[in-house]
SEPAVO-206730 format. One record per residue (C-alpha): residue in three letters; y, z, x; residue number from 1. Coordinates in nm, 2 decimals, decimal comma. Layout:
aa; v; w; u; i
ALA; Y; Z; X; NUM
...
***
This chain:
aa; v; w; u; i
UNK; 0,20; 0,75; -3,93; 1
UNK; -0,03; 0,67; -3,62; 2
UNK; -0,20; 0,90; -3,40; 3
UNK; -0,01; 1,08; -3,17; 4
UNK; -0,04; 1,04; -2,80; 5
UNK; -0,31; 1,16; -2,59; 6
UNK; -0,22; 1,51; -2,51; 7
UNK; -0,48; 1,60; -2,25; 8
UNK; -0,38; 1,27; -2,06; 9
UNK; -0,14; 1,26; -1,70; 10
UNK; 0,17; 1,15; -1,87; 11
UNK; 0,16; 1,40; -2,17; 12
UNK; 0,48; 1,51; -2,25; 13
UNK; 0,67; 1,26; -2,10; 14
UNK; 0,94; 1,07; -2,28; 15
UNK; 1,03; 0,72; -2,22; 16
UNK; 1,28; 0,47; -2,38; 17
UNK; 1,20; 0,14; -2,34; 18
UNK; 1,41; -0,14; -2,35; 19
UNK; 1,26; -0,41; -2,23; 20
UNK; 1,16; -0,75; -2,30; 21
UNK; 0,86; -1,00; -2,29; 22
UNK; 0,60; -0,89; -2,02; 23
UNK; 0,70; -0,73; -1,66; 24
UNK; 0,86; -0,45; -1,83; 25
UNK; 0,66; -0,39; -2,16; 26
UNK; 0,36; -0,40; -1,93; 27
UNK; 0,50; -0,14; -1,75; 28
UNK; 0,58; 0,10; -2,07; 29
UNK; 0,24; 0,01; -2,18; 30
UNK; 0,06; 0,19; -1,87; 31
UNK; 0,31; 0,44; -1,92; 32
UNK; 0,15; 0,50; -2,30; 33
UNK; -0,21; 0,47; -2,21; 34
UNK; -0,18; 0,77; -2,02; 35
UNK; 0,00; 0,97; -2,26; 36
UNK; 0,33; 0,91; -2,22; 37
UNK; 0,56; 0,88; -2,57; 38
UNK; 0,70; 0,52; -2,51; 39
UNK; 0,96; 0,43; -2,79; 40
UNK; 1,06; 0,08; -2,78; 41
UNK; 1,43; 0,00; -2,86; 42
UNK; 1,46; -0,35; -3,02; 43
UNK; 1,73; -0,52; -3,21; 44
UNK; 1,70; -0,53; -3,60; 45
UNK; 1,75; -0,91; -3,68; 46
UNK; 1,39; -0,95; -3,47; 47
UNK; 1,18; -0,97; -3,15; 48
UNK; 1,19; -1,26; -2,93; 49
UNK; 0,80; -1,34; -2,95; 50
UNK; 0,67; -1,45; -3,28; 51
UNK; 0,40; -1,66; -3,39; 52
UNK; 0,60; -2,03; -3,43; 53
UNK; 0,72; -2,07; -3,78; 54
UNK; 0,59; -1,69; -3,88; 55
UNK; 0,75; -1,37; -3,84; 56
UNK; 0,41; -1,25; -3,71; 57
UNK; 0,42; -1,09; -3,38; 58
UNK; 0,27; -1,36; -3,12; 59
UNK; 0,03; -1,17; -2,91; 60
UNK; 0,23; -1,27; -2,60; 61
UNK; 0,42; -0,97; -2,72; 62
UNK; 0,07; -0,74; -2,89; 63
UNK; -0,08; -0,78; -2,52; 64
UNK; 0,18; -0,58; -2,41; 65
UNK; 0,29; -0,34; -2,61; 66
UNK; 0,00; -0,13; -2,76; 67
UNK; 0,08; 0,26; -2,77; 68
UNK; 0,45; 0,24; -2,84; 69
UNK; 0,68; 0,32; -3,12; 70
UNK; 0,96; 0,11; -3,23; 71
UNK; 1,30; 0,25; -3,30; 72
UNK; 1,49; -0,08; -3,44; 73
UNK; 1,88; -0,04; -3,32; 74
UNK; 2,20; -0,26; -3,27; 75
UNK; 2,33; -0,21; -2,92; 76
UNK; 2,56; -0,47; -2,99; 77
UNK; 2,74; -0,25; -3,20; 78
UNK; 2,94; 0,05; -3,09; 79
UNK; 2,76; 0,32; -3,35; 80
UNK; 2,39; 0,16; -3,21; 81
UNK; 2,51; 0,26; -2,86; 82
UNK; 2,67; 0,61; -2,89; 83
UNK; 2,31; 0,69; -3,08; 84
UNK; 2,13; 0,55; -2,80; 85
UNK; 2,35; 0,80; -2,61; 86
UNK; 2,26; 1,08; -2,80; 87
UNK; 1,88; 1,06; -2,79; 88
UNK; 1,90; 0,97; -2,42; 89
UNK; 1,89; 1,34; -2,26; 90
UNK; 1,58; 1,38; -2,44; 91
UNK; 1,40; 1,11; -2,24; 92
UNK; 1,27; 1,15; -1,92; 93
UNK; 1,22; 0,75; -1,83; 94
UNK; 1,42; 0,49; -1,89; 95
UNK; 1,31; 0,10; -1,87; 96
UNK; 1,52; -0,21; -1,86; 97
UNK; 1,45; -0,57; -1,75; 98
UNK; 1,80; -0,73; -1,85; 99
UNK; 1,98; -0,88; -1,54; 100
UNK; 2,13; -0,63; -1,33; 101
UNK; 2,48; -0,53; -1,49; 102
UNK; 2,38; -0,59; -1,85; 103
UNK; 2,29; -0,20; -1,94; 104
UNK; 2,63; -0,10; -1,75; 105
UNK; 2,85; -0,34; -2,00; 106
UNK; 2,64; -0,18; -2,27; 107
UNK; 2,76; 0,16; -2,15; 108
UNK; 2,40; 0,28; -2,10; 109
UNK; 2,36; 0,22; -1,69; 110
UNK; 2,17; 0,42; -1,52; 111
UNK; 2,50; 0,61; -1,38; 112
UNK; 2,62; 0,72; -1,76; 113
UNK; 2,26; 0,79; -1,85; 114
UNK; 2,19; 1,03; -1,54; 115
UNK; 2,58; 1,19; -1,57; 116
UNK; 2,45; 1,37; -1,90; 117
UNK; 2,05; 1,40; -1,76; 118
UNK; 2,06; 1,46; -1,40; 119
UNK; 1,68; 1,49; -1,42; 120
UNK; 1,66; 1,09; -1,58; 121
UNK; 1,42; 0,84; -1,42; 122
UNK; 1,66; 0,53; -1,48; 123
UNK; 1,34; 0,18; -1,40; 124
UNK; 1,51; -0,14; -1,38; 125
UNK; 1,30; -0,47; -1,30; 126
UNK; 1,42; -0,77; -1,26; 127
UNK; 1,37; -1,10; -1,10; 128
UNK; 1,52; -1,07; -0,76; 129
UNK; 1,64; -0,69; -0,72; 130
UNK; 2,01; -0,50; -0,76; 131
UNK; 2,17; -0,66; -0,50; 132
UNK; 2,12; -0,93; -0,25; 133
UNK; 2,24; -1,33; -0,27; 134
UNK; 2,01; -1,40; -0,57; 135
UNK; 2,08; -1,03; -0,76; 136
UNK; 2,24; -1,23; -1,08; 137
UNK; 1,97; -1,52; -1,08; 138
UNK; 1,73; -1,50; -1,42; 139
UNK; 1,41; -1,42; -1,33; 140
UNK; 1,09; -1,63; -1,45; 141
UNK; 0,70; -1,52; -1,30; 142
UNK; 0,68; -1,94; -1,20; 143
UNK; 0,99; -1,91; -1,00; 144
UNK; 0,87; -1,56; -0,84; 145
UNK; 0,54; -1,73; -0,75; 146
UNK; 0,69; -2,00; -0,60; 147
UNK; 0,98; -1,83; -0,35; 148
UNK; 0,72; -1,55; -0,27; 149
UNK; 0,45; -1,77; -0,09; 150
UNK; 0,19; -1,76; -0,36; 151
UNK; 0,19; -2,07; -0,48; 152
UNK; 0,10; -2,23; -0,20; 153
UNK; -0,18; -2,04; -0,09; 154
UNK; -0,33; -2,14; -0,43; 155
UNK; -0,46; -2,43; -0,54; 156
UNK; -0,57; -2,73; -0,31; 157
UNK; -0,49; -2,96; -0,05; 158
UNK; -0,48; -3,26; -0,29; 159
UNK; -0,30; -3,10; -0,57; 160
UNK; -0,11; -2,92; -0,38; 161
UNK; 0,09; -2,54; -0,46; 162
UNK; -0,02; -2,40; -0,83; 163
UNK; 0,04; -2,15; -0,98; 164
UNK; -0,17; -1,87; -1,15; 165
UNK; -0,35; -1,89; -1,50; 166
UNK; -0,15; -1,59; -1,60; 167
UNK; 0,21; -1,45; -1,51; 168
UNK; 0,08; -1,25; -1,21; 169
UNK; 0,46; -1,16; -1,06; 170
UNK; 0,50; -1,01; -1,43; 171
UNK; 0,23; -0,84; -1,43; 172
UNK; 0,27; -0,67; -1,07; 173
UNK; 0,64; -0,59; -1,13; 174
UNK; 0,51; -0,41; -1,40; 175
UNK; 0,24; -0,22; -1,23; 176
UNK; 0,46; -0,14; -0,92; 177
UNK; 0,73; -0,02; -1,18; 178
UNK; 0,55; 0,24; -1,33; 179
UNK; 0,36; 0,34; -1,00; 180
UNK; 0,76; 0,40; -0,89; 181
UNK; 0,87; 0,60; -1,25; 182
UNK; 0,53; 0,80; -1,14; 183
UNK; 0,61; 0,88; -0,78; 184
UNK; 0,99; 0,96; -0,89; 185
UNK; 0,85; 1,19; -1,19; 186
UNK; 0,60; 1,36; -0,90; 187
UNK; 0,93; 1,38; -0,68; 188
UNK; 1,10; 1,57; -0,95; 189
UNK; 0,86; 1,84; -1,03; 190
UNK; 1,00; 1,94; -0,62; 191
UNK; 1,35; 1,82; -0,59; 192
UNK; 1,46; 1,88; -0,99; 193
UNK; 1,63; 1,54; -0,98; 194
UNK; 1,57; 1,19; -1,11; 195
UNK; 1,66; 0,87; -0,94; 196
UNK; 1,68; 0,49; -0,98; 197
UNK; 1,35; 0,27; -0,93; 198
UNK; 1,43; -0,04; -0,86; 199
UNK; 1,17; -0,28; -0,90; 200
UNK; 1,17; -0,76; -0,96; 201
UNK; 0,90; -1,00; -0,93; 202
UNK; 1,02; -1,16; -0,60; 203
UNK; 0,98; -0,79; -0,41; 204
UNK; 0,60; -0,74; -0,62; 205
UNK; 0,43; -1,07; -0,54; 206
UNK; 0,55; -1,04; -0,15; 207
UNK; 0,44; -0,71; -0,14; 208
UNK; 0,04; -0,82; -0,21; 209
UNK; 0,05; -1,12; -0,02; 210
UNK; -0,15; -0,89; 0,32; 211
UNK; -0,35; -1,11; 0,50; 212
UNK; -0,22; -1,39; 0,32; 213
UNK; 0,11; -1,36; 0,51; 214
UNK; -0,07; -1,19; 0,81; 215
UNK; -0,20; -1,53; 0,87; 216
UNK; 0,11; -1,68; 0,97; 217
UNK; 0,25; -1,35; 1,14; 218
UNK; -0,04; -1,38; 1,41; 219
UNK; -0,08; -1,78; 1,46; 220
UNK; 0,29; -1,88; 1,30; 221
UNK; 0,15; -2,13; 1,11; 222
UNK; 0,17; -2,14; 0,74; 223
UNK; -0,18; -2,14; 0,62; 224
UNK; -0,20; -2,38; 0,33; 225
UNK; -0,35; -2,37; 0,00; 226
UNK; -0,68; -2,20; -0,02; 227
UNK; -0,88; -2,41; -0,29; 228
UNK; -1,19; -2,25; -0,37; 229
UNK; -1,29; -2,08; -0,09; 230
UNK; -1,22; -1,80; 0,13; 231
UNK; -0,99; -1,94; 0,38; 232
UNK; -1,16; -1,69; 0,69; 233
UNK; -1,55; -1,71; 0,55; 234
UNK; -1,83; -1,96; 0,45; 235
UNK; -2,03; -2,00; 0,25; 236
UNK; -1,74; -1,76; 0,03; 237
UNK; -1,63; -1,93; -0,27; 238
UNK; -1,66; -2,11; -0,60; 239
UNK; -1,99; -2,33; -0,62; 240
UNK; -2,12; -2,56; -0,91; 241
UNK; -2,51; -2,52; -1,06; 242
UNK; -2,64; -2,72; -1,31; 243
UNK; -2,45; -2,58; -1,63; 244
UNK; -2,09; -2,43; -1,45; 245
UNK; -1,97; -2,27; -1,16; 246
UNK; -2,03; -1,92; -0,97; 247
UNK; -1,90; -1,72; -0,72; 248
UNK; -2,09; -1,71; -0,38; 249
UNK; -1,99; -1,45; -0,09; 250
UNK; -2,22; -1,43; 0,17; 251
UNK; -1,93; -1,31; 0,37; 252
UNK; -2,12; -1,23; 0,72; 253
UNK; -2,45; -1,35; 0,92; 254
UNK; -2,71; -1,09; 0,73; 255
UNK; -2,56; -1,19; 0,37; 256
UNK; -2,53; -1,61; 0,49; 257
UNK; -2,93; -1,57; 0,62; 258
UNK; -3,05; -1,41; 0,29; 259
UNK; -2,83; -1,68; 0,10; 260
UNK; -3,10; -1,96; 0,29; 261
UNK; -3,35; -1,78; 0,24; 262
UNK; -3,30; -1,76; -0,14; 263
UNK; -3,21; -2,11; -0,19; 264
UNK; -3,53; -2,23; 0,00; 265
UNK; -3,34; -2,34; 0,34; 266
UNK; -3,46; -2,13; 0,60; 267
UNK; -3,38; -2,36; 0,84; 268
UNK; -3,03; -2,37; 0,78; 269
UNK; -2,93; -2,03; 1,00; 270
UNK; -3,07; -2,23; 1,30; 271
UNK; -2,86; -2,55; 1,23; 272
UNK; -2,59; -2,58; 1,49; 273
UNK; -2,36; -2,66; 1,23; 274
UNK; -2,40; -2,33; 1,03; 275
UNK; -2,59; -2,12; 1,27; 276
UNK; -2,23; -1,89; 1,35; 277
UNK; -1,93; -1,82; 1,13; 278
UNK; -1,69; -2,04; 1,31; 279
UNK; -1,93; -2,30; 1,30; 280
UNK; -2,01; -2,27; 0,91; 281
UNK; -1,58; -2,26; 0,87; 282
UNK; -1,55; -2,58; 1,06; 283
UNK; -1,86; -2,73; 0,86; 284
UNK; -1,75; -2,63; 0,56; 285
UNK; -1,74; -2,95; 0,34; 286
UNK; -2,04; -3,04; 0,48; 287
UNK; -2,23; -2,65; 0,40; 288
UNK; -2,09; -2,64; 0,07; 289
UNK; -2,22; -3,00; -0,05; 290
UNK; -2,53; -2,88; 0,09; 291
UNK; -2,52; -2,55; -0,09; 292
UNK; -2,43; -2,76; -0,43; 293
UNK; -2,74; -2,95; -0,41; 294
UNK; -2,95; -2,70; -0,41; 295
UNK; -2,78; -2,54; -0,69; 296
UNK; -2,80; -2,84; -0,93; 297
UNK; -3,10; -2,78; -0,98; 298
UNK; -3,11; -2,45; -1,17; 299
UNK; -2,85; -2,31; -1,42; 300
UNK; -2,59; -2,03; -1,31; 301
UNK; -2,78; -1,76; -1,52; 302
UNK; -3,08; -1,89; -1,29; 303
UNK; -2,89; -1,82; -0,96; 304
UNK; -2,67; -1,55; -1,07; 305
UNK; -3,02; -1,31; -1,08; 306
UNK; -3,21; -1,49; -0,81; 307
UNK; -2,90; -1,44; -0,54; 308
UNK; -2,81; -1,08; -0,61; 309
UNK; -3,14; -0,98; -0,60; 310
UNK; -3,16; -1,10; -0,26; 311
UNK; -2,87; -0,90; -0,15; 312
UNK; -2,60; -1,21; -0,21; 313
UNK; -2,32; -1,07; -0,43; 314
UNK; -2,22; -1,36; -0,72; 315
UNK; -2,09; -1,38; -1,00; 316
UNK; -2,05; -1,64; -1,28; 317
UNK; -1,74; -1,80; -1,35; 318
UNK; -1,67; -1,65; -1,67; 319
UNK; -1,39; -1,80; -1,98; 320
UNK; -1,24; -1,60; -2,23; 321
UNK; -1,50; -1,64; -2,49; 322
UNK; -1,77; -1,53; -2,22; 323
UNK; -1,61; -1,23; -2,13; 324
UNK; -1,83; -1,00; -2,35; 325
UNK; -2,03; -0,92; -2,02; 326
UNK; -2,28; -0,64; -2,06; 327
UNK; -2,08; -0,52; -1,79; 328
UNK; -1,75; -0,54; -1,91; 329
UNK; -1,85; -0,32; -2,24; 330
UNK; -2,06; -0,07; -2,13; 331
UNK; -1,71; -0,01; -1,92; 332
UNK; -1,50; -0,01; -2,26; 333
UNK; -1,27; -0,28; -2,15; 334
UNK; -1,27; -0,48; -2,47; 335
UNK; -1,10; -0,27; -2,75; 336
UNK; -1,04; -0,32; -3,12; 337
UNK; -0,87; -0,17; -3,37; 338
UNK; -0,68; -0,22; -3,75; 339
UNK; -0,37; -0,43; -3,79; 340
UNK; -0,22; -0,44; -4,09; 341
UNK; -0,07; -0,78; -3,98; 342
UNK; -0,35; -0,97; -3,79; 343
UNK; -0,63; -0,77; -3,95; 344
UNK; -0,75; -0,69; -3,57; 345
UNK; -0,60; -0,61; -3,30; 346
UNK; -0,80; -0,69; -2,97; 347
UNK; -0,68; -0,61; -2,62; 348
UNK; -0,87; -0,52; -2,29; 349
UNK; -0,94; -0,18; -2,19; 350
UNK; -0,85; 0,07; -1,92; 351
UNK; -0,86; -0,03; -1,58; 352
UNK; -0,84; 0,34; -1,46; 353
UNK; -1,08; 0,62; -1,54; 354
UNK; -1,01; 0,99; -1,49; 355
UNK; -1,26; 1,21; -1,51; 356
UNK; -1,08; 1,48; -1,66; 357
UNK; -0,77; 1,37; -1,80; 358
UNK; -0,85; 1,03; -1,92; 359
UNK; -0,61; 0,80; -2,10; 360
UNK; -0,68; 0,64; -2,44; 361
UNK; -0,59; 0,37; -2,65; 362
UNK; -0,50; 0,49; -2,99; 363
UNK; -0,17; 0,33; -3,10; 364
UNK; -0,23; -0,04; -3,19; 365
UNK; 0,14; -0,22; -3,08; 366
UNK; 0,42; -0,12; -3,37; 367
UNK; 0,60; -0,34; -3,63; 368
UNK; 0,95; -0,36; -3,58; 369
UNK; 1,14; -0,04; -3,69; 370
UNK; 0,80; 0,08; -3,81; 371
UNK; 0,92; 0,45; -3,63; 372
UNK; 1,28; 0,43; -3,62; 373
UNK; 1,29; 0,70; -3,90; 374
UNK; 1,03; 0,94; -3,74; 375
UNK; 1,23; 0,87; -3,43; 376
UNK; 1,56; 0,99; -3,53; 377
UNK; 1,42; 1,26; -3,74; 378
UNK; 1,29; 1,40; -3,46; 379
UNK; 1,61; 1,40; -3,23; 380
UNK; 1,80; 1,58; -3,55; 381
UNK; 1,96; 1,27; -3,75; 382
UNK; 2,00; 1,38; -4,07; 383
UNK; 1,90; 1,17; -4,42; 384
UNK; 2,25; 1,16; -4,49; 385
UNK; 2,35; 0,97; -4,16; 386
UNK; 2,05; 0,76; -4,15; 387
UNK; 2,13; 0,60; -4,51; 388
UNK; 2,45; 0,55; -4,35; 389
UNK; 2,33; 0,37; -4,00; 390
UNK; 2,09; 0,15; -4,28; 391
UNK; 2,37; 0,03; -4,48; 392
UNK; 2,56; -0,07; -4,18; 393
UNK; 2,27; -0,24; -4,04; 394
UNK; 2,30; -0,03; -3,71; 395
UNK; 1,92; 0,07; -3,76; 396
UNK; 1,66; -0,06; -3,97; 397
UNK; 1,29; 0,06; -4,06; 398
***
């Protein structure tokens, strides 16, 4: 048996029943977790969706996501798996789903039934387009969500045109935005004694960060293109090439753009009529950045990462994956390891937030299938007797 869960943490004592699949909503029962909460994963017993191909190792598509949980292995397609579902549901506080809308209602476990017996339920769906609407039945991919929500082409360039993200960033904010809702409706419940429905997709989450991005076209009403490399409202304010790789430059105003010169041995460059405002340096950009690159080829990025913020020029290297052991990035714990007794070691990235005095922790590596579906039930009063029973009628395994 694993650690239990963080008891000094936010989400102590909370309950949540996860049902979800691949990454919006597992992220968002993963947050849930590293703040204390007791996530318990509901998953079929003939297997997960994400393995390693041709292994019945767990892919770390689905580890990534999934740290913290337990898993309670059950056959909702099976009328036994779903009237225990039933049971063990007014113990819960949260529930999570990310099937299409409708699917948990035909399964007799919507959000309705659930709250009927537990009127103090937090019912989380996510999905890709929301529970109603023209497009409420669509599936919902992160690429498609990128695409109809403006993102895509802000990103990218002029000659390539839209592209997407390097990770599944509508996932990843439908997850976040869930669990910031099954917060606020758990806050709301401690004053109104009531649960409620959060509704949250990946269409609603990637409009909702677009800001200026959008604001751009709300003040001129034009559409604003892809970005490419470079702040679209500063320069110099984007991704530059030294000697041995790229950085990150932004000398986002006059002081920081003067200091920037100096540092690169082009004093002159402040009093050029080209550069010598922001508009100008916007209009010149191809022209300042080619400039900039010159100068920059001559010294690696290690060179010019410590020469320019030392002159008061925030950059950064443009790190990969195999870089990202950063002095910076461990002294702040966000690389983590711990046993597997599958993959040897589990690895996954730290805690984003820190609290001072009720801090989360990781301390449940992500579980095998069914690994807890007998601690599970034991808990919630099924006896031996009916658990050999829900075993030989494959309604549970583990």
């Amino acid at each position: 048996m694993q650690e239990r869960p963080n008891e000094g943490a936010p989400l102590s004592g909370i309950r949540v029943l996860d049902f979800t699949r691949y990454l919006a909503g597992p992220f968002c029962t993963m947050l849930l977790s590293d703040y204390g909460a007791d996530v318990v994963r509901v998953e079929s017993p003939k297997g997960r969706e994400l393995r390693v191909p041709g292994s019945d190792r767990d892919s770390y598509f689905f580890l990534s996501a999934n740290r913290g949980k337990r898993s309670l292995a059950v056959d909702l397609k099976r009328a036994r798996g779903r009237e225990l579902i039933e049971r063990l549901a007014p113990a819960y506080d949260v529930v999570v789903e990310n099937f299409r809308p409708g699917v948990m209602d035909k399964l007799g476990l919507g959000a309705s039934t659930l709250m009927a017996s537990n009127p103090r339920l937090v019912f989380c769906s996510i999905s890709g387009f929301g529970s109603d609407g023209p497009y409420r039945d669509r599936p919902g991919f992160d690429q498609i969500a990128q695409g109809m929500g403006g993102f895509m082409s802000l990103t990218g360039t002029k000659e390539q045109g839209p592209t997407r993200a390097g990770i599944a960033i509508c996932d990843l904010l439908a997850g976040m935005f869930a669990a910031q809702g099954i917060q606020l409706a758990l806050f709301s419940r401690e004053r109104t004694g009531r649960g409620q429905v959060v509704d949250a997709s990946l269409l609603e989450s990637i409009l909702g960060v677009l800001t200026w991005g959008a604001g751009m076209y709300f003040e001129g009403g034009k559409a604003p293109g892809p970005a490419g490399h470079h702040h679209p409202l500063a320069s110099p304010y984007g991704r530059f090439r030294a000697r041995d790789g790229y950085l990150n430059i932004a000398a986002g105003n006059d002081a920081m753009w003067t200091k920037l010169a100096h540092a690169l041995g082009r004093p002159q460059w402040p009093q050029d009529p080209r550069f010598d405002s922001a508009g100008a340096r916007l209009r010149n950009r191809d022209a300042l950045s080619e400039a900039i690159e010159q100068v920059l080829s001559t010294q690696g990025v290690e060179h010019w990462v410590q020469l320019l913020n030392e002159a008061g020029v925030p950059t950064g290297p443009v790190l990969n994956m195999e870089q990202l052991n950063d002095p910076q990035v461990l002294a702040r714990e966000m690389l983590v390891e711990m046993p597997h007794p599958v993959v040897g070691t589990f690895k996954t990235t730290g805690l984003p937030i820190k609290l001072s005095e009720t801090p989360g922790r990781i301390q449940r590596r992500p579980p095998l299938l069914g690994e807890h579906t007998e601690e599970v039930l034991q808990e919630h009063g099924v006896s031996a007797t009916e658990l050999a029973e829900l075993r030989a009628e494959a309604v549970v395994s583990g």
